[in-house]
N, C-alpha and C positions, 0 to 999 in steps of 0.2 A: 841552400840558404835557410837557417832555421826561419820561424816565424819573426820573434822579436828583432832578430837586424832586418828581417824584410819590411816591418813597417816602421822602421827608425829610418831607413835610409828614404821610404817612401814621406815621412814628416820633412826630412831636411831638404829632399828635394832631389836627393841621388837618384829616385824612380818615379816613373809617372804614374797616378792612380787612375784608371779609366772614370773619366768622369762622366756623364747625361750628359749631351748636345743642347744647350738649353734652346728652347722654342721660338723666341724672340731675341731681337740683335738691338730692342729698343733704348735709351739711354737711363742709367740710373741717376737721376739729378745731373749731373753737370760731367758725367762721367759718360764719356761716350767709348764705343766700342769696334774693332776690326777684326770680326767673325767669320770662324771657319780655322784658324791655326792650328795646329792639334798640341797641345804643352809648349805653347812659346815659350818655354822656358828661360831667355837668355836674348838680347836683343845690341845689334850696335849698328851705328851710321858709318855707310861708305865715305870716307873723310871729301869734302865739297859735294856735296849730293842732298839729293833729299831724300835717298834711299835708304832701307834698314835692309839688315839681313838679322830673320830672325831664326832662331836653332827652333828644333821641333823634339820633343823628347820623349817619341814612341817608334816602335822600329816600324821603318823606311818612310817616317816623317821627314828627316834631312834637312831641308833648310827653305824659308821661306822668303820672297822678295816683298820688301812693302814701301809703296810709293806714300809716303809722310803726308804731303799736300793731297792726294786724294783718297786717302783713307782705304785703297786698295790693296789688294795684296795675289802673289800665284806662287808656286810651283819655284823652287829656282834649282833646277840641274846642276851638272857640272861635266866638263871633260877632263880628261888625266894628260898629264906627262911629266913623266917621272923626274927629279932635280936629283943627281947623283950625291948631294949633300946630305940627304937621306937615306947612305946607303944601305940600312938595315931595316929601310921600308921599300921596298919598289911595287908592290902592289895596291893599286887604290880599293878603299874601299866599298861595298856592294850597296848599290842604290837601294835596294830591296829590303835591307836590313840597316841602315844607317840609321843610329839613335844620336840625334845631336843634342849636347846639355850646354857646360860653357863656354863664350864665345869670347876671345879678341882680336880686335884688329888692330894694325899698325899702318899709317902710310908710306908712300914704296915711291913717292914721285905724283907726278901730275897723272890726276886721276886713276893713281894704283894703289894698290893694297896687300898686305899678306895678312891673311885670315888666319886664326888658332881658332884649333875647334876642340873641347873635347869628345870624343864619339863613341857610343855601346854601338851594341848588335855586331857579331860575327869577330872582334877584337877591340881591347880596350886600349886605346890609342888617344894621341895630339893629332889631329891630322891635320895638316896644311895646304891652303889654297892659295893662290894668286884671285888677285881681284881685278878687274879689267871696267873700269869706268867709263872709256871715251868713245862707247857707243848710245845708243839710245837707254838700253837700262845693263846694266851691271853684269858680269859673265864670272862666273868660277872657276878653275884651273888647280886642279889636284897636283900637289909637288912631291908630297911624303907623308913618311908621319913618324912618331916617334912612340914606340909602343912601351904601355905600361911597364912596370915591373909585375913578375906570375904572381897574381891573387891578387892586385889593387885596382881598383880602377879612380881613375882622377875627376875629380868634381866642377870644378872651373882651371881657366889657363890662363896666364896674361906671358908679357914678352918685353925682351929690352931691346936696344937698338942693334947687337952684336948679333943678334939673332938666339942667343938662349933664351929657351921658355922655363917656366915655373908653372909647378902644377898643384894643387891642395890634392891631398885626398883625405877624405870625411871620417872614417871606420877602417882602424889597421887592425888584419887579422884577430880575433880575440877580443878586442873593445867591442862598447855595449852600448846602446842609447845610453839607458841608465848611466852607463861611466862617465858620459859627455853632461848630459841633460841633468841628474839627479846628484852623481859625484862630485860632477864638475873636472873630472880629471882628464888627462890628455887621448885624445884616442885616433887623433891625424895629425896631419906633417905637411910641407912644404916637400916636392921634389923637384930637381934641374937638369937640365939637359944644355948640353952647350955645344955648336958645332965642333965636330971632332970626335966626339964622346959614344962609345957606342949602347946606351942606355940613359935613363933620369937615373939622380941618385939621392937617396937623403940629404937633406938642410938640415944639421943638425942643430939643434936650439927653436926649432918652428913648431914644436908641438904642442898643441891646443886641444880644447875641449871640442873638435866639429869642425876642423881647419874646410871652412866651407870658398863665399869668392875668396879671389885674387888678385892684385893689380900691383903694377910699378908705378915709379914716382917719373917724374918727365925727364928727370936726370939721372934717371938708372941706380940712384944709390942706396934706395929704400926697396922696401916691399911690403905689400899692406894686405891683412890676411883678415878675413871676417870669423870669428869665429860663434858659432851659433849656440855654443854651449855658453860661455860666457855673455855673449849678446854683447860685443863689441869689435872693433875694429882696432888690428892691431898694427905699429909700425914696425919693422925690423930692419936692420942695418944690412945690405947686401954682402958686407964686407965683411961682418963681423954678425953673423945671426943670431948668436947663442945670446945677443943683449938686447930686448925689445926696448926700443928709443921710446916710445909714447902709446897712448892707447885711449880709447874714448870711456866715455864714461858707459854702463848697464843701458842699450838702446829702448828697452821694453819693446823690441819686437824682435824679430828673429830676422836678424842681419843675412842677406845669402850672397848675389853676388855684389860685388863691390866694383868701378867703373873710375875713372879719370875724366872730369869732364872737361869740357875746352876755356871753361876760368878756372883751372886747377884746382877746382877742389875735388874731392871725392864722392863719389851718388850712390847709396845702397837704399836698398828696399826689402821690405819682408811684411808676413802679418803678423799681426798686433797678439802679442799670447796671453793679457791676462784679458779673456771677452766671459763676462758672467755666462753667460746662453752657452756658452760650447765646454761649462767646467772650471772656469780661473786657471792661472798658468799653468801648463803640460808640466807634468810630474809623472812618477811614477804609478802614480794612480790612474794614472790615464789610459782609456782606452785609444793610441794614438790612433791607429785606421781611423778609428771614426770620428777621431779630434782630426782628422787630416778634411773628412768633407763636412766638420761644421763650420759653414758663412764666417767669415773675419775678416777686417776691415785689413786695407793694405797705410804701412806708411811709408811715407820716403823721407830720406835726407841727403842732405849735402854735408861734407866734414871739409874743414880746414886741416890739412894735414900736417900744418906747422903747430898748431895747436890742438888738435882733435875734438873742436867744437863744433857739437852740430848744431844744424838749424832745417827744421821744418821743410819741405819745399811739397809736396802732395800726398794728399791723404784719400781712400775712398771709402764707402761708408760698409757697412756688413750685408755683402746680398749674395743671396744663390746666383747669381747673374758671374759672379767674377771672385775667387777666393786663392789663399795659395799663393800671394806675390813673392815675386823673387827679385826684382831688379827694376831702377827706375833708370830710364834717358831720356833725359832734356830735349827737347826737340822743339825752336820757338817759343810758342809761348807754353809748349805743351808737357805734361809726365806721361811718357808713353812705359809701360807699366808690363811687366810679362809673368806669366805664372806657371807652376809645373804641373800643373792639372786644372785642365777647365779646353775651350775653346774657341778664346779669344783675349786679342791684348787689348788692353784698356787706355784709354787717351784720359787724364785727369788735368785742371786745369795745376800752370805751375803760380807758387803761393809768388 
């Protein structure tokens, strides 16, 4: 991997930069914190729980359990068995090497879940878990997975009810930061998988400057793609892709992943790109590594996705303590906040 895609993918979020452990887990103003994660990258609620499962995105980070109400967090394993519906996956993959980035979940029944993962280390994969809520705290159960296509690896996943997944991927062979970020031109895609199928395959009409999240609409007809080149979020027709229905307006932050929350709008987060101190907006001029660990503040928002209007819901301020957001979840009264480099998720209050 030359240089220039390794620290394009490192700015959007595709890799984690080893960050400093910072010293203290103290609060920044009103921003408090659940330290120790290593690149939470990616965060979602077991549906009636007040549990998170958060991805970790450095190898054999894997996945993190975090109890909401008390601000804890450990370790969350997983055992295998194989679902023959995956038949062109029957091996789980290696605890030791598991790099998890996007995450969704879908409910499965009372107190169950099927988890989308996307996963680096050892293969680039969708990997799927069963979620097991009706004991004390939450269990994971490896089913399949569904492997990339040779040379891509996918960025975030979301899922529809049929069971096909959608996957972004950020950088197709040949595309450049610069194409995304400076061009503006298309340099990722949407890919599907649908039981039966024995591969994802291109969407054709999805391609974006930085096809970063992913999510579907509640009625499986849409699909909403963030793309971090443009700095918006976009709609597209499931049925007909090649015609993007609507789209938001320039975020001014760097949109990653994108979430369904449970009043149907949509939740994305990123950090803020034009901050005088770290250079004014990433351009080509930019030394991105090291525009990747200067301090910027995280925003979030929610979108109506019948109109793509957004609105405000938390923001944190610019500290060594916490940089790098990627995604915000609603939680009570809270923005619980994840980042692909640092080591810890951030609790902000919601606006």
């Amino acid at each position: 991997m030359n240089s220039m895609r390794w620290v394009a993918l490192v700015a959007l979020g595709w890799l984690a930069v080893g960050a400093q452990a910072q010293p203290s887990c103290a609060p920044s103003g009103e921003v408090t914190y659940v330290c120790g994660p290593k690149n939470p990258e990616d965060l979602v609620l077991v549906p009636g729980t007040q549990w998170i499962v958060s991805s970790g995105m450095a190898e054999g980070a894997g996945f993190y359990l975090v109890d909401s109400k008390a601000g804890s967090f450990s370790a969350l394993a997983f055992t295998a068995q194989h679902d023959p519906a995956f038949a062109s996956c029957a091996t789980p993959p290696t605890a030791q090497t598991l790099n998890t980035h996007g995450l969704n979940i879908r409910a499965a029944g009372a107190n169950r879940a099927r988890l989308y993962v996307v996963g680096h280390g050892g293969r680039e994969a969708v990997e799927v878990f069963d979620v097991d809520a009706t004991g004390a705290r939450p269990t994971l159960t490896w089913r399949g997975c569904v492997l990339m296509p040779e040379g891509l690896a996918a960025n975030s996943v979301a899922s529809f009810a049929d069971g096909s997944i959608v996957a972004t991927v950020l950088f197709m062979p040949g595309t450049t930061f610069a194409d995304a970020i400076v061009a503006l031109k298309p340099t990722g895609a949407v890919f599907e998988w649908s039981p039966g199928k024995p591969s994802f395959e291109l969407v054709r009409g999805t391609e974006l400057p930085a096809n970063n999240g992913i999510e579907t609409s509640a009625d499986g007809r849409e699909i909403y793609v963030a793309s971090s080149g443009l700095q918006t979020i976009v709609a597209f027709s499931r049925s007909n892709p090649a015609r993007q229905l609507r789209t938001t307006r320039p975020l001014g932050f760097t949109p990653d992943n994108v979430h369904l929350a449970p009043d149907g709008r949509l939740v994305t987060a990123g950090m803020a790109n034009d901050v005088p101190e770290c250079g004014g907006a990433p351009g080509a001029e930019h030394d991105i590594e090291k525009l990747s660990r200067c301090p910027r503040p995280a925003i979030a928002v929610a979108i109506d996705p019948a109109t793509m209007q957004d609105t405000v819901i938390a923001t944190t301020s610019a500290t060594p303590a916490f940089s790098n957001a990627t995604m915000v979840l609603p939680v009570g009264r809270e923005a619980w906040i994840g980042t692909f480099s640092g080591d810890r998720i951030a609790r902000a209050p919601l606006r």
